[in-house]
TORKOL-4160 file (C-alpha; in steps of 0.2 Angstrom, whole numbers, padded with zeros to 4 digits, m for minus):
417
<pt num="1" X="m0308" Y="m0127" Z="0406"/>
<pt num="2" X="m0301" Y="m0136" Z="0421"/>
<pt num="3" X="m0310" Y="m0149" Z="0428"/>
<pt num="4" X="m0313" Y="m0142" Z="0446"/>
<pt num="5" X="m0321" Y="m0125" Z="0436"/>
<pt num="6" X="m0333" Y="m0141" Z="0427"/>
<pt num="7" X="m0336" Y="m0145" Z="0446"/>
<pt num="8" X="m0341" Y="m0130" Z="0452"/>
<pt num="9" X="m0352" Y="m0126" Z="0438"/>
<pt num="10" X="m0361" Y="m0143" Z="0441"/>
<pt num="11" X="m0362" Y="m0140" Z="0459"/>
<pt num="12" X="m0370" Y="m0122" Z="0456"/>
<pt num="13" X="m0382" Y="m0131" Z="0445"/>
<pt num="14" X="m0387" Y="m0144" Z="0457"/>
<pt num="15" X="m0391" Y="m0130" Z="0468"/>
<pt num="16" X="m0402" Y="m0120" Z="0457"/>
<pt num="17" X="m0410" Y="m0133" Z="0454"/>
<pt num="18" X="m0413" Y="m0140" Z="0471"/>
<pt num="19" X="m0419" Y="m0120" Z="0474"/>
<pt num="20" X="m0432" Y="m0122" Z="0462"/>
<pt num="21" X="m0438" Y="m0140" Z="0465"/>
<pt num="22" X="m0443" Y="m0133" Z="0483"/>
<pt num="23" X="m0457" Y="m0123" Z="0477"/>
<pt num="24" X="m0473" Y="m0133" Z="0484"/>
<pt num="25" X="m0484" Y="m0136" Z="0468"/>
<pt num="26" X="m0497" Y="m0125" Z="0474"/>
<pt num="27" X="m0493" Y="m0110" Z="0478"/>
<pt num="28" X="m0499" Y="m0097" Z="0469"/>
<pt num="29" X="m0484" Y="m0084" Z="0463"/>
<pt num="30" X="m0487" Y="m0065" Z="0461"/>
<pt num="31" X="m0497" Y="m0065" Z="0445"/>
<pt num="32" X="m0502" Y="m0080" Z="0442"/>
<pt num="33" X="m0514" Y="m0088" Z="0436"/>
<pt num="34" X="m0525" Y="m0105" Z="0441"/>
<pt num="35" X="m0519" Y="m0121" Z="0431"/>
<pt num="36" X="m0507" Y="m0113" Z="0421"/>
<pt num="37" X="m0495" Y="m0126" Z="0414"/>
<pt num="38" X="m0480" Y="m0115" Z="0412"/>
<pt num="39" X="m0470" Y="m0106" Z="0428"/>
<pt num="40" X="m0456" Y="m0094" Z="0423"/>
<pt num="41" X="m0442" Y="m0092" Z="0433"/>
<pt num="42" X="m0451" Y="m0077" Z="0443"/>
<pt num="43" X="m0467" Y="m0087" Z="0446"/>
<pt num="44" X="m0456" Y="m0100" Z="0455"/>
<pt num="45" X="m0447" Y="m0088" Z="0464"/>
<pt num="46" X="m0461" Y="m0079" Z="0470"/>
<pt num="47" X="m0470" Y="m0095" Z="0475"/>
<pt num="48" X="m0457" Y="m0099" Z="0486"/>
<pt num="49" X="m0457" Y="m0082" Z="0495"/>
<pt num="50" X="m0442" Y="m0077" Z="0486"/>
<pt num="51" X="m0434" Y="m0087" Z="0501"/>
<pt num="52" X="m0418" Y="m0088" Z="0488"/>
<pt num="53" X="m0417" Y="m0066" Z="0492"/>
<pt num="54" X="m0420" Y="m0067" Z="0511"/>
<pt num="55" X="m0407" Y="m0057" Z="0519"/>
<pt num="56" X="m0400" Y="m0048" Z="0505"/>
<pt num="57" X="m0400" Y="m0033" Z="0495"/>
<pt num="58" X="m0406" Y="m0035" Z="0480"/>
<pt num="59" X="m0402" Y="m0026" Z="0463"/>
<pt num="60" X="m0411" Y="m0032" Z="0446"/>
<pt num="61" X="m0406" Y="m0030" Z="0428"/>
<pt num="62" X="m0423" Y="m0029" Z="0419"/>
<pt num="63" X="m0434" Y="m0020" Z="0407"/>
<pt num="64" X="m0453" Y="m0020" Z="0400"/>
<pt num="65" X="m0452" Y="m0039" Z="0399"/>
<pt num="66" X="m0450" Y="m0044" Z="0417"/>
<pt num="67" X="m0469" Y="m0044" Z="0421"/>
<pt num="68" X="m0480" Y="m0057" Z="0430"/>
<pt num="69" X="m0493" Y="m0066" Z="0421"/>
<pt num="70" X="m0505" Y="m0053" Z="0425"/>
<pt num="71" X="m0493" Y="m0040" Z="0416"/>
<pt num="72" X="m0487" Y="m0031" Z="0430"/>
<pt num="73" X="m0472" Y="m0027" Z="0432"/>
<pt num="74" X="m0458" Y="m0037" Z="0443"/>
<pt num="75" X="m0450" Y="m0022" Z="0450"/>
<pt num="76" X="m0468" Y="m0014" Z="0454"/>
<pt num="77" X="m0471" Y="m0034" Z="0463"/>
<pt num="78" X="m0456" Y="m0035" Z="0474"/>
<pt num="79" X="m0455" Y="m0015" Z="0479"/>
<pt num="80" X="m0471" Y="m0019" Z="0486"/>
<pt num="81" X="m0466" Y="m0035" Z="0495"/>
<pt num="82" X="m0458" Y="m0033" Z="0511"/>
<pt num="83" X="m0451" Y="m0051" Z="0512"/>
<pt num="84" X="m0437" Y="m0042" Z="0497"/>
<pt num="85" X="m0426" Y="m0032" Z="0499"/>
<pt num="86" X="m0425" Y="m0022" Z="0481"/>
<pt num="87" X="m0416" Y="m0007" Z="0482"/>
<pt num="88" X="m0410" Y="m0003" Z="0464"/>
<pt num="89" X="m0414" Y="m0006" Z="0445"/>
<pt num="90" X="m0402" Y="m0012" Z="0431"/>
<pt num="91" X="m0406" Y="m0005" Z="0415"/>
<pt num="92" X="m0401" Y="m0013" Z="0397"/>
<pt num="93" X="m0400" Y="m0006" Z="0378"/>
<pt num="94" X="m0418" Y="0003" Z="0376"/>
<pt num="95" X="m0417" Y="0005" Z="0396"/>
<pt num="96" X="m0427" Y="m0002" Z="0412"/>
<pt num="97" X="m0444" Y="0007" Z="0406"/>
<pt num="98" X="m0440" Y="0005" Z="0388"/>
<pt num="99" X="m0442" Y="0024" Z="0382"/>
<pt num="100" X="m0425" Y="0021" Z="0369"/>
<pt num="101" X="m0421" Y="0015" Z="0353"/>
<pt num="102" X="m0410" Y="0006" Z="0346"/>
<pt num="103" X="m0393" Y="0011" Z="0350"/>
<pt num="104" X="m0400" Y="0019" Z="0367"/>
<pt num="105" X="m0403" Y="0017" Z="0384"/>
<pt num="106" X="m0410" Y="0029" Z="0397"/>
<pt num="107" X="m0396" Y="0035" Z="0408"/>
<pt num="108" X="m0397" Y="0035" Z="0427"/>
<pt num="109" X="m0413" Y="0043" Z="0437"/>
<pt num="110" X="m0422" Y="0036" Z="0449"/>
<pt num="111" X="m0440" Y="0026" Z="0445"/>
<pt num="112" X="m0455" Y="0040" Z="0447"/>
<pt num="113" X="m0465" Y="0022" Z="0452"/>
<pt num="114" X="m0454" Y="0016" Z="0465"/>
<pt num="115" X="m0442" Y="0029" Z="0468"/>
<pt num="116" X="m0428" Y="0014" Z="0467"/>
<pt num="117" X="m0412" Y="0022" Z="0457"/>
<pt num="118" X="m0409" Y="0016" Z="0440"/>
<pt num="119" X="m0393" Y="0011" Z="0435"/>
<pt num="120" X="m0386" Y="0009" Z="0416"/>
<pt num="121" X="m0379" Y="m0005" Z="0410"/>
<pt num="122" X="m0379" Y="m0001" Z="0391"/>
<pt num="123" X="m0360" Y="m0003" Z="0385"/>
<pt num="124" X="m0353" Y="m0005" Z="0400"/>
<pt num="125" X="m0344" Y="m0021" Z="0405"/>
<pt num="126" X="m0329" Y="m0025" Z="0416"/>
<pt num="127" X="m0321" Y="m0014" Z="0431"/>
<pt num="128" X="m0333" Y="0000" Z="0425"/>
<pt num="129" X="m0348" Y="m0010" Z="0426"/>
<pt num="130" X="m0343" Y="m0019" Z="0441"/>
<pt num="131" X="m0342" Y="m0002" Z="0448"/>
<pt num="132" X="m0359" Y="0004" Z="0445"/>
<pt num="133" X="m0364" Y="m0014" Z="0454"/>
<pt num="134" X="m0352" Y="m0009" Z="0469"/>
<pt num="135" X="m0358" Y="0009" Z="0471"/>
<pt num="136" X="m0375" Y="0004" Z="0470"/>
<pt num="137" X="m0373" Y="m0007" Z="0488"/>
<pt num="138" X="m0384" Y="m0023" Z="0480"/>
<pt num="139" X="m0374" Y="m0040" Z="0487"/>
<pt num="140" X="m0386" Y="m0049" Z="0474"/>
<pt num="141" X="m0390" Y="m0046" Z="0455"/>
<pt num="142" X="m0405" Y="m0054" Z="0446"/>
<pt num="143" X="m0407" Y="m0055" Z="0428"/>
<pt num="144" X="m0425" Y="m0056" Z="0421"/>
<pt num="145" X="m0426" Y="m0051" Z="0401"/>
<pt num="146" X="m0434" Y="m0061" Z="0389"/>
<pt num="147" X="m0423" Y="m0065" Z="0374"/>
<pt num="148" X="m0427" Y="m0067" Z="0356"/>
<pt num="149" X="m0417" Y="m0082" Z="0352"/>
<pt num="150" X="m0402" Y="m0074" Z="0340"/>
<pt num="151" X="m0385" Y="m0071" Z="0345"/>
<pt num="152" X="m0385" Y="m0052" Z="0340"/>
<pt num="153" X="m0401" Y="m0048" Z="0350"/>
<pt num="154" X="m0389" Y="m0039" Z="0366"/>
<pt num="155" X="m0399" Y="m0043" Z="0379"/>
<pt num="156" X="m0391" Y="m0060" Z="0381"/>
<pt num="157" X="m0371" Y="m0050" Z="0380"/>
<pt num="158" X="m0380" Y="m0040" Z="0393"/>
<pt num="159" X="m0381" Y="m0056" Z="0405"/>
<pt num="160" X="m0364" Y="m0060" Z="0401"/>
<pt num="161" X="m0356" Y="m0043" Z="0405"/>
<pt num="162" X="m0367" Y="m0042" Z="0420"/>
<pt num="163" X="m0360" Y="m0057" Z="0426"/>
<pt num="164" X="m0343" Y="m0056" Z="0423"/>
<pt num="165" X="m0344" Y="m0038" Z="0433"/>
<pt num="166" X="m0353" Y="m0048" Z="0448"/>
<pt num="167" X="m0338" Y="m0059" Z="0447"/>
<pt num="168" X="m0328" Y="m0044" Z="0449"/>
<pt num="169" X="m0337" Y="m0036" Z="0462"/>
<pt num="170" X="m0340" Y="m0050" Z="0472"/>
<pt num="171" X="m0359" Y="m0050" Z="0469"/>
<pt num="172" X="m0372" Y="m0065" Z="0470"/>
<pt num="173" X="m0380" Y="m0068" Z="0453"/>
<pt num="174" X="m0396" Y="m0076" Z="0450"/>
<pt num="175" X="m0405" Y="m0079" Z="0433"/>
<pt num="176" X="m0422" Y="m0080" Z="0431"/>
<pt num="177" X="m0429" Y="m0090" Z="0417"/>
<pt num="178" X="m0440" Y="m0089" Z="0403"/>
<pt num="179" X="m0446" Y="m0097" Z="0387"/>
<pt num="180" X="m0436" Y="m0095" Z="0372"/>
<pt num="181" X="m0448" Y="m0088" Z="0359"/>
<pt num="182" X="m0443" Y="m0096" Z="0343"/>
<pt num="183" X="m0441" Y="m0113" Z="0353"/>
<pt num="184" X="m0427" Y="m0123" Z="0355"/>
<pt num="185" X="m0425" Y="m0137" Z="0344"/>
<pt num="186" X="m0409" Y="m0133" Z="0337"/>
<pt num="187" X="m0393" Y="m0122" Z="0335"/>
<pt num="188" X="m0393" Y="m0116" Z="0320"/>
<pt num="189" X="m0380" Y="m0105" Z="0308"/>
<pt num="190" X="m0364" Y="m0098" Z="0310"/>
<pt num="191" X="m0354" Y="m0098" Z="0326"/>
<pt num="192" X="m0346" Y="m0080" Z="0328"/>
<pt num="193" X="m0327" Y="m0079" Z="0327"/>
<pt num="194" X="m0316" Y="m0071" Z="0341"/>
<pt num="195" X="m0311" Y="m0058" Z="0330"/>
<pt num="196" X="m0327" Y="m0051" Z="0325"/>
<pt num="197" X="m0331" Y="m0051" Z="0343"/>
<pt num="198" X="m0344" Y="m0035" Z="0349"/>
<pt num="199" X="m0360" Y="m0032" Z="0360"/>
<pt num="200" X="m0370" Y="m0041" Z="0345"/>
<pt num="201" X="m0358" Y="m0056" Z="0349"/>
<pt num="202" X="m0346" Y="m0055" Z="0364"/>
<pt num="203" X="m0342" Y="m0076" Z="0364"/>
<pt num="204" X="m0342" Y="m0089" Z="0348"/>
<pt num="205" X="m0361" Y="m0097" Z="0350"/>
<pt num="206" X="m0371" Y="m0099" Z="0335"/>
<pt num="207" X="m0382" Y="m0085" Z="0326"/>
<pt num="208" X="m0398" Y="m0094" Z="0332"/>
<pt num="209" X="m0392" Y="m0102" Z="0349"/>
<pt num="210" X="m0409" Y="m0111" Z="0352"/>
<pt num="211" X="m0406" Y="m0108" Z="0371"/>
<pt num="212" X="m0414" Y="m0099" Z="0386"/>
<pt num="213" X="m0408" Y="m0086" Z="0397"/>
<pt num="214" X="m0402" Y="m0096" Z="0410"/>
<pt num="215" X="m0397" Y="m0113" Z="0400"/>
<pt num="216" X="m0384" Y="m0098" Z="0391"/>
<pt num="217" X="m0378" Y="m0091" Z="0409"/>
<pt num="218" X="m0373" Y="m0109" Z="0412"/>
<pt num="219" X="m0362" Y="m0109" Z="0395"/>
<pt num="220" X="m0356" Y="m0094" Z="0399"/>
<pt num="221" X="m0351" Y="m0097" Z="0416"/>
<pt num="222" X="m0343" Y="m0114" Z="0412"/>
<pt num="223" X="m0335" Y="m0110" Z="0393"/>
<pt num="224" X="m0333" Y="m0090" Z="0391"/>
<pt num="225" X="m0331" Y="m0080" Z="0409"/>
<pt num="226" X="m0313" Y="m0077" Z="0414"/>
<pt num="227" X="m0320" Y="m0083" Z="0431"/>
<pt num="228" X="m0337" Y="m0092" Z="0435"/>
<pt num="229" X="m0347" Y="m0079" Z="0447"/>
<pt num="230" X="m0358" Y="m0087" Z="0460"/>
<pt num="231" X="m0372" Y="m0093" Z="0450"/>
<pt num="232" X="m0389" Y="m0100" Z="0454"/>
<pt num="233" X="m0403" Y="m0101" Z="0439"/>
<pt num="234" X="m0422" Y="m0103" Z="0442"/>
<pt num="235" X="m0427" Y="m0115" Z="0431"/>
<pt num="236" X="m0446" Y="m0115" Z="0422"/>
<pt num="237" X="m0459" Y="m0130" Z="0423"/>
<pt num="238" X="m0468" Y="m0134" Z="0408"/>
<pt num="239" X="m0457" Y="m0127" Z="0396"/>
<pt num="240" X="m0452" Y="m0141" Z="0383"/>
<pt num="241" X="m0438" Y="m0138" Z="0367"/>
<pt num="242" X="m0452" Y="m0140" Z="0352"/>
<pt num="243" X="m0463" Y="m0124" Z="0363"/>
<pt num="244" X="m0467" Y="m0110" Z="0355"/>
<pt num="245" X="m0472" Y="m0094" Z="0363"/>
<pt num="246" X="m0489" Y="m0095" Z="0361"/>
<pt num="247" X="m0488" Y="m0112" Z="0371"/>
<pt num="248" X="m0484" Y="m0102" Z="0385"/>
<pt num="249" X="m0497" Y="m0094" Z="0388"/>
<pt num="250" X="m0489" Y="m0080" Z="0394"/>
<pt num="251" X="m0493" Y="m0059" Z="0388"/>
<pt num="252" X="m0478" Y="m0054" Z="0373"/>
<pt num="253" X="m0473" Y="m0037" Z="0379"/>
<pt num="254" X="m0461" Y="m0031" Z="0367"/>
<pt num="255" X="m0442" Y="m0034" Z="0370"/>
<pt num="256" X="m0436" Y="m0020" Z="0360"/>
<pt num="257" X="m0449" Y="m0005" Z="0350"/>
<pt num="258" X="m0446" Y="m0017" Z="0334"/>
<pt num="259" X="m0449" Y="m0032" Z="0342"/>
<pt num="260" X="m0467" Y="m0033" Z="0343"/>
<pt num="261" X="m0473" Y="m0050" Z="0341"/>
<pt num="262" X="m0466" Y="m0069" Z="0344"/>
<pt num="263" X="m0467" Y="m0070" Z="0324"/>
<pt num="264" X="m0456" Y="m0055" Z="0324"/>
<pt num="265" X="m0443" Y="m0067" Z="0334"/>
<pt num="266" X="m0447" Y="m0080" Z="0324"/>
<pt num="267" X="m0439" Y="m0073" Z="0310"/>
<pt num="268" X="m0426" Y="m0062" Z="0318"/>
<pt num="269" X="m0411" Y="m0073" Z="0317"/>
<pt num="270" X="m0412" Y="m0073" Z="0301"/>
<pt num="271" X="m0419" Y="m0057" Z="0294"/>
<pt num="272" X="m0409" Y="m0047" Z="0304"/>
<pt num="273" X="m0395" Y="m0050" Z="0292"/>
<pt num="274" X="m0401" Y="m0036" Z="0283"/>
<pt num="275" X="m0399" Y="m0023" Z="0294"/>
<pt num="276" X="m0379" Y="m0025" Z="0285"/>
<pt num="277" X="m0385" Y="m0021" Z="0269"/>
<pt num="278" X="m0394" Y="m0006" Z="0259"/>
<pt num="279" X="m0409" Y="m0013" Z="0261"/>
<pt num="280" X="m0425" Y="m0009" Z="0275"/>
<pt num="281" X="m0426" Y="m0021" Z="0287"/>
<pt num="282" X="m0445" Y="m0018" Z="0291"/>
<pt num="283" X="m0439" Y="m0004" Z="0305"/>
<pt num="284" X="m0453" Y="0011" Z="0302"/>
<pt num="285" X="m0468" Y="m0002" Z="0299"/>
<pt num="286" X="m0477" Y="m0011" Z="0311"/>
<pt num="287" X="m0470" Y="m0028" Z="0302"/>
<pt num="288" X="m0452" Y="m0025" Z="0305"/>
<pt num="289" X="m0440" Y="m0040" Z="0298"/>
<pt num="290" X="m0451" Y="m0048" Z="0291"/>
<pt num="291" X="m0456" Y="m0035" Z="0279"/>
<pt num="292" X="m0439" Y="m0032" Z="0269"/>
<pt num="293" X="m0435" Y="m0021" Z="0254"/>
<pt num="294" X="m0429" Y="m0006" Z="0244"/>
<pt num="295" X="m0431" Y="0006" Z="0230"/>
<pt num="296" X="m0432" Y="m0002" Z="0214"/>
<pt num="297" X="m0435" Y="m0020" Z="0221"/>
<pt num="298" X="m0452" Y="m0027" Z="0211"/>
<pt num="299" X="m0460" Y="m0043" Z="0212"/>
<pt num="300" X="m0445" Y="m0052" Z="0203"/>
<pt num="301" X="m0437" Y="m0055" Z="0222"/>
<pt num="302" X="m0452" Y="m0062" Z="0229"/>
<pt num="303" X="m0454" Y="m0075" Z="0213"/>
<pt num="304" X="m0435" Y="m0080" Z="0214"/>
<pt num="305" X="m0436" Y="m0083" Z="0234"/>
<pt num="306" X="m0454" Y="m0094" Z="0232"/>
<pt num="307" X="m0444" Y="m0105" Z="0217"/>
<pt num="308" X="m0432" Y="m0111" Z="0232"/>
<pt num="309" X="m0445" Y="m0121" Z="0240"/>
<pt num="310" X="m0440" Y="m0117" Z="0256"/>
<pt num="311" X="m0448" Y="m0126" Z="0269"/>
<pt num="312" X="m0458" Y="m0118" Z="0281"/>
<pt num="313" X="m0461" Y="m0100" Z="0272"/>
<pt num="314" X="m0469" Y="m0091" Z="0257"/>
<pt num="315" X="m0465" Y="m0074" Z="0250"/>
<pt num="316" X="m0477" Y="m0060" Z="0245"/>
<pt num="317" X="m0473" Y="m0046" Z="0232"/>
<pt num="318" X="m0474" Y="m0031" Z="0246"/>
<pt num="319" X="m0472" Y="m0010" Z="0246"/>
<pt num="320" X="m0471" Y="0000" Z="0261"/>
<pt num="321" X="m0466" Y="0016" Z="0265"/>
<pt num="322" X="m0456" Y="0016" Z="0283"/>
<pt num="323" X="m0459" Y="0027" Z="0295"/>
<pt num="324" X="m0440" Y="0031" Z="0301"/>
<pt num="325" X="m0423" Y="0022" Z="0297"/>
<pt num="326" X="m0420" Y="0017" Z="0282"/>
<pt num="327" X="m0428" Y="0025" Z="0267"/>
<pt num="328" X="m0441" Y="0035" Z="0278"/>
<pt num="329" X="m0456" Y="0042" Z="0270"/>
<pt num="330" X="m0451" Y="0033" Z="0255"/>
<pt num="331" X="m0462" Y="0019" Z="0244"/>
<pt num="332" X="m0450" Y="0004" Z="0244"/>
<pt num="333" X="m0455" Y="m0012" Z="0236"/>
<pt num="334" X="m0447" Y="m0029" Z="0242"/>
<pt num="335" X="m0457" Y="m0045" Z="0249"/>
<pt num="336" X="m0468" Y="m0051" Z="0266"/>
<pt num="337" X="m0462" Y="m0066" Z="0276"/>
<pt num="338" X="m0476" Y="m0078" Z="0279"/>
<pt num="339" X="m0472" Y="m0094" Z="0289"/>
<pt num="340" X="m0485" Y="m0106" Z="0285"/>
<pt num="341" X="m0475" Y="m0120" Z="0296"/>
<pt num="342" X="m0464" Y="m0114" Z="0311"/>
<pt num="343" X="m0457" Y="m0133" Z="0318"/>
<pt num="344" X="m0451" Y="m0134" Z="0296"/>
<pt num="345" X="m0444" Y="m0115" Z="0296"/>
<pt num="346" X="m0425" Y="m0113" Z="0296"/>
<pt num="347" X="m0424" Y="m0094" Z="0299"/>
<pt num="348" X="m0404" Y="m0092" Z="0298"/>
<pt num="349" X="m0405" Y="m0101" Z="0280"/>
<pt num="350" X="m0419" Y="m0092" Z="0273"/>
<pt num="351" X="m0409" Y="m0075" Z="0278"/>
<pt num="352" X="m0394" Y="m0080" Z="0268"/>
<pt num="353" X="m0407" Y="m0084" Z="0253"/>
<pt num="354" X="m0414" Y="m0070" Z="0254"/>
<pt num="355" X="m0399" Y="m0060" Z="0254"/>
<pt num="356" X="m0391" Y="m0072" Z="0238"/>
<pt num="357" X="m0409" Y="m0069" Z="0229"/>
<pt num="358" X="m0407" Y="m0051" Z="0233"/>
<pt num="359" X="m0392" Y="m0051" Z="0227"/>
<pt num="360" X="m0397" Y="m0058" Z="0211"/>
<pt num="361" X="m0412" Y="m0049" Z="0206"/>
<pt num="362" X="m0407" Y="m0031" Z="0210"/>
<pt num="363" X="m0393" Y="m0022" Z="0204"/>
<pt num="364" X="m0392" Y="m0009" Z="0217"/>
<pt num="365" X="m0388" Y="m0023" Z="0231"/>
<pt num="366" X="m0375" Y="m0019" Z="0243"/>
<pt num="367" X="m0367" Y="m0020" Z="0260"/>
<pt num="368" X="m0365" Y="m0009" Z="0272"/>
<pt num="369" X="m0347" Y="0001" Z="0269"/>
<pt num="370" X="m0342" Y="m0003" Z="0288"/>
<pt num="371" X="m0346" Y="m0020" Z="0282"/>
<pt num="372" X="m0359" Y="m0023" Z="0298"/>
<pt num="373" X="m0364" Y="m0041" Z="0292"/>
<pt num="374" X="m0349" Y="m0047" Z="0297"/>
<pt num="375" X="m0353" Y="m0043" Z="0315"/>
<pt num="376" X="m0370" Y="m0050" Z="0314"/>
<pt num="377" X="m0363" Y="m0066" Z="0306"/>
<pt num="378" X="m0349" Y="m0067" Z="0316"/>
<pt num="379" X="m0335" Y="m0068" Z="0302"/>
<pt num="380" X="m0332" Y="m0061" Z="0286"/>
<pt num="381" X="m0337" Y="m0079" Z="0274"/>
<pt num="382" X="m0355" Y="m0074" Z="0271"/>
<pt num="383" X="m0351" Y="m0059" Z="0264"/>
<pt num="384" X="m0335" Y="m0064" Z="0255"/>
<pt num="385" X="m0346" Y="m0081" Z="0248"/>
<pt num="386" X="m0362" Y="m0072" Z="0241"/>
<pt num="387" X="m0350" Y="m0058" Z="0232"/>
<pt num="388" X="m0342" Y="m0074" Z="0226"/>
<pt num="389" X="m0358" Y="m0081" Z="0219"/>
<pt num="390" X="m0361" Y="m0094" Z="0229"/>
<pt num="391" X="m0379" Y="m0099" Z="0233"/>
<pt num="392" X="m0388" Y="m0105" Z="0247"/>
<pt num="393" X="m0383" Y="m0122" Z="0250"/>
<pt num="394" X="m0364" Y="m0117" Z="0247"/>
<pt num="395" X="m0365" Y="m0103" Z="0261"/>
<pt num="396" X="m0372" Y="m0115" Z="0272"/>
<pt num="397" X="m0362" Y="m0130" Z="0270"/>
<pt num="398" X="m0347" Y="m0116" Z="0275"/>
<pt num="399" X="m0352" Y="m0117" Z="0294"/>
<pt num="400" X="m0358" Y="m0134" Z="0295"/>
<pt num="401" X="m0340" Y="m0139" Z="0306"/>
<pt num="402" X="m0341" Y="m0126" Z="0316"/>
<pt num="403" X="m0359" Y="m0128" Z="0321"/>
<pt num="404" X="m0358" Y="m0145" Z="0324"/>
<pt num="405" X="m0344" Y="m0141" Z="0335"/>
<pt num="406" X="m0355" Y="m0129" Z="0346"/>
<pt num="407" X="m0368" Y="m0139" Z="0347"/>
<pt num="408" X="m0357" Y="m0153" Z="0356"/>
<pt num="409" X="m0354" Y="m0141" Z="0368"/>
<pt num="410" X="m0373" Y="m0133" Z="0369"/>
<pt num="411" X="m0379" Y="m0150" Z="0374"/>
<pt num="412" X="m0371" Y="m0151" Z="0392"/>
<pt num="413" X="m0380" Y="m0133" Z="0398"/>
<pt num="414" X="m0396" Y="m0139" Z="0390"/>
<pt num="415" X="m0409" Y="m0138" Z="0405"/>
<pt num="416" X="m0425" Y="m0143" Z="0395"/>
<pt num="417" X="m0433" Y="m0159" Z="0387"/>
């Protein structure tokens, strides 16, 4: 990256952040509440009379997740308010109301609450998507999604198409920012390789990046795009690295229909690995990923994860019989997650434990034949490593270089203490 693109993207920081440093400390944002310590992106926004949308039409890439503090939703907020100018809806995988599963989106109609058209962005990127931007006559495009914190959660490759598209189009793009929900101490796991590049993973950036929405629009704009889009972010106050989401104080409305907790995040970097082999991931119970298991799994797997010692994380003998996906309507035995100490948990490591002590204990272990866990893991060395017989700390030491690498570069677009 050339140094007058390392400019620009300074200068479109500085004045983000100048943006956001102009809300008066007491105003009281749509939603909010007295004394709270945390203000997301919207909050700030609001409380300055959305003075950073005056004069412009406005579209917004959003789903369930972009409510005020007093759950309603954004859209619903800034329809209503005559000082913005909303006049159409983005919608991502699972869509703006989030009526899809996995896999799905909702298609274009227009809002039976606002009567604002809803636009679809799910797998499209590029010209295309730049197109539906164009035809929807928006001169500005807000992002406002909670994350989960893992590289193959596509809300995140969602922000970085629709940005490169408003590059394209010559749009405005504004992110609006909110707490990463398993904290963000620390990148941790592999770092995805070019040529296992999908929506679970557009750009190399480690499996648990440890960022937030708009500390990764940043990397993105600086690092990945083709060409920076006009960027401005509005940072949070309150929000520290070491925060979990409880800190927040802020309502969890569910990301995604298998997302429903922050301990469900919590553990999705890791866990998730699973969905690339023959084994449930948890989808069809109300504890997906971190209940994990198959047919013909016992309590053996549970015993060999606990002697690891891992820190941070026990493991109960567990059997369910999910709902849907994998082995539906079927007992399955397998184990429970049950972090006992979130600040000690390594989610990414105790995924590829749990995969080698699966491995290990059950004969009918294996991969999915479109071998998907190289996608989720960004090349094909976890997979090739545990067929190997390699253990835990050996898969692990494989991306040290390469994660250290990313972090190098993490640290400039860090926002937060």
């Amino acid at each position: 990256m050339t140094l007058s693109r390392r400019a620009l993207i300074a200068t479109t920081a500085a004045a983000a952040a100048t943006t956001g440093a102009a809300v008066p400390a007491a105003a009281a944002p749509a939603g909010a509440s007295g004394g709270s310590r945390l203000r997301t992106g919207f909050e700030r926004l609001a409380g300055d009379g959305y003075a950073l949308l005056e004069g412009r039409r406005v579209g917004i890439v959003t789903n369930p997740t972009g409510v005020t503090r007093d759950v309603r939703h954004i859209v619903d907020v800034m329809h209503a308010d005559p000082r913005v100018n909303l006049t159409a809806v983005f919608g991502p995988e699972h869509g703006f109301r989030g009526t899809a599963q996995a896999g799905g989106s909702e298609g274009r109609y227009d809002d039976p609450a606002t009567g604002l058209p809803v636009y679809d962005t799910y797998l499209k990127s590029g010209r295309p998507l730049a197109d539906v931007f164009t035809a929807s006559g928006v001169d500005t495009v807000v992002f406002d999604i909670q994350d989960a914190g893992a590289r193959f959660y596509t809300y995140i490759w969602t922000l970085y198409d629709c940005m490169e598209a408003a590059g394209l189009a010559g749009k405005r793009f504004v992110v609006l920012d909110r707490p990463n929900p398993a904290a963000g101490r620390a990148a941790l796991g592999p770092v995805l390789h070019k040529e296992f590049a999908t929506f679970v993973g557009r750009q190399p950036i480690s499996q648990a990046h440890g960022m937030t929405v708009a500390e990764l629009a940043l990397l993105f704009n600086a690092e990945f795009l083709p060409a920076p889009v006009p960027l401005e972010t509005v940072t949070m106050t309150g929000w520290h690295r070491a925060d979990f989401y409880d800190a927040s104080g802020l309502p969890w409305v569910p990301p995604s229909p298998n997302m429903p907790t922050p301990d469900t995040a919590l553990v999705y970097s890791g866990t998730c690995l699973f969905e690339g082999t023959n084994l449930s991931e948890g989808r069809g119970t109300t504890r997906p990923f971190e209940l994990l298991g198959a047919e013909g799994l016992d309590g053996r797997w549970a015993a060999a994860a606990n002697a690891l010692g891992l820190p941070g994380v026990r493991f109960r003998e567990a059997y369910f019989a999910p709902t849907f996906s994998k082995f539906q309507g079927k007992t399955v035995g397998g184990v429970q997650l049950h972090v006992h100490d979130r600040a000690a948990f390594d989610p990414v490591r105790t995924g590829i434990a749990l995969l080698v002590t699966a491995k290990r204990t059950w004969s009918g272990f294996a991969w999915r034949q479109d071998n998907w866990i190289d996608k989720l893991t960004g090349s094909e060395r976890v997979r090739t490593m545990i067929d190997a017989g390699a253990d835990t700390d050996e898969v692990v030491a494989g991306w040290r270089t390469e994660l250290a690498a990313f972090r190098k570069v993490r640290r400039q677009y860090l926002i937060y203490g």
